[in-house]
N, C-alpha and C positions, 0 to 999 in steps of 0.2 A: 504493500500500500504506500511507503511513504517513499519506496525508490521513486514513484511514477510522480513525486511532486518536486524530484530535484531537477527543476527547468528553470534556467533563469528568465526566460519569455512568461514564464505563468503570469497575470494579472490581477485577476479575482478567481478568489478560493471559498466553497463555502463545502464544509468536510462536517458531515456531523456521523462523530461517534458514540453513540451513545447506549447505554444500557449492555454493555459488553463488559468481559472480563480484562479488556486492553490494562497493562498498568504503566508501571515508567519506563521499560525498555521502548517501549510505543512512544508515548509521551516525548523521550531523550531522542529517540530517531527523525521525530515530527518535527523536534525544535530544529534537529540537525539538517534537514531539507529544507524547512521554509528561512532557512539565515544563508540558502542559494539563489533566492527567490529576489532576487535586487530589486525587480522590475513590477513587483506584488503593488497592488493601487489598494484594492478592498480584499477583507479575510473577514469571514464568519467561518467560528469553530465551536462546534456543540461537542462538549468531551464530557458530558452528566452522567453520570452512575457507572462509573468505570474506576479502576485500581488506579490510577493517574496519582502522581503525590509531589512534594519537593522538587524533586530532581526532574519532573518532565514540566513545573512552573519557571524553575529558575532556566532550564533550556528553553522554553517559548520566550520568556523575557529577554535573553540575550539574541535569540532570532530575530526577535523584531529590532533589536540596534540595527538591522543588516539588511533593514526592510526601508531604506533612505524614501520611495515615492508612496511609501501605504499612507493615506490618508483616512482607511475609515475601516475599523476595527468591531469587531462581536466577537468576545470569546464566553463562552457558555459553561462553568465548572461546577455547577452544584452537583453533589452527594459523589465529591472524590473524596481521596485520602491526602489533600494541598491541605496543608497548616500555615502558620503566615511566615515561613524566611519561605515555601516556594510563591506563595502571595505577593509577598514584599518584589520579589524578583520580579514577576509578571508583572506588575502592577508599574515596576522601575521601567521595564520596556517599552511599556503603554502611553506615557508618561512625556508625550512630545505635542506641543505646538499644532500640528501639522491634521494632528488625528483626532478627529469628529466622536 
């Protein structure tokens, strides 16, 4: 699944995963494709009721540094296992001017 998102032409992404056993190896691989994604304008990501924690928040936060034209963001985490340093992370990424 997240080979097929290391395109740096993607533009808008709307991926929802949800209600699966996916957890941070998912999570850490998602963040690791979409910080190839330069070219990414909008992301909507529904990640609710999946194993998702820490380490697949502070990887989505540092993806989005890498996301220089995203202007317009939906990420969707309720009833993961994110506490707040993978919150804080995500929330650090989100965290620009730029995004609606």
């Amino acid at each position: 699944l997240v080979a097929g998102l290391d395109r740096s032409e993607l533009q808008d992404l709307d991926l929802r995963i949800r209600k699966t056993g996916v957890g941070e190896s998912t999570g850490v691989a998602l963040g690791q494709s979409l910080s190839k994604c330069f070219n990414l304008l909008k992301l909507n990501l529904e990640l609710s009721t999946t194993k998702m924690a820490d380490a697949s928040g502070v990887a989505l936060g540092q993806a989005l540094h890498n996301c220089p034209k995203l202007t317009k963001a939906t990420i969707t985490l309720h009833s993961t296992k994110l506490t707040d340093p993978g919150g804080q992370a995500l929330v650090a990424g989100l965290t620009r001017p730029e995004l609606q």
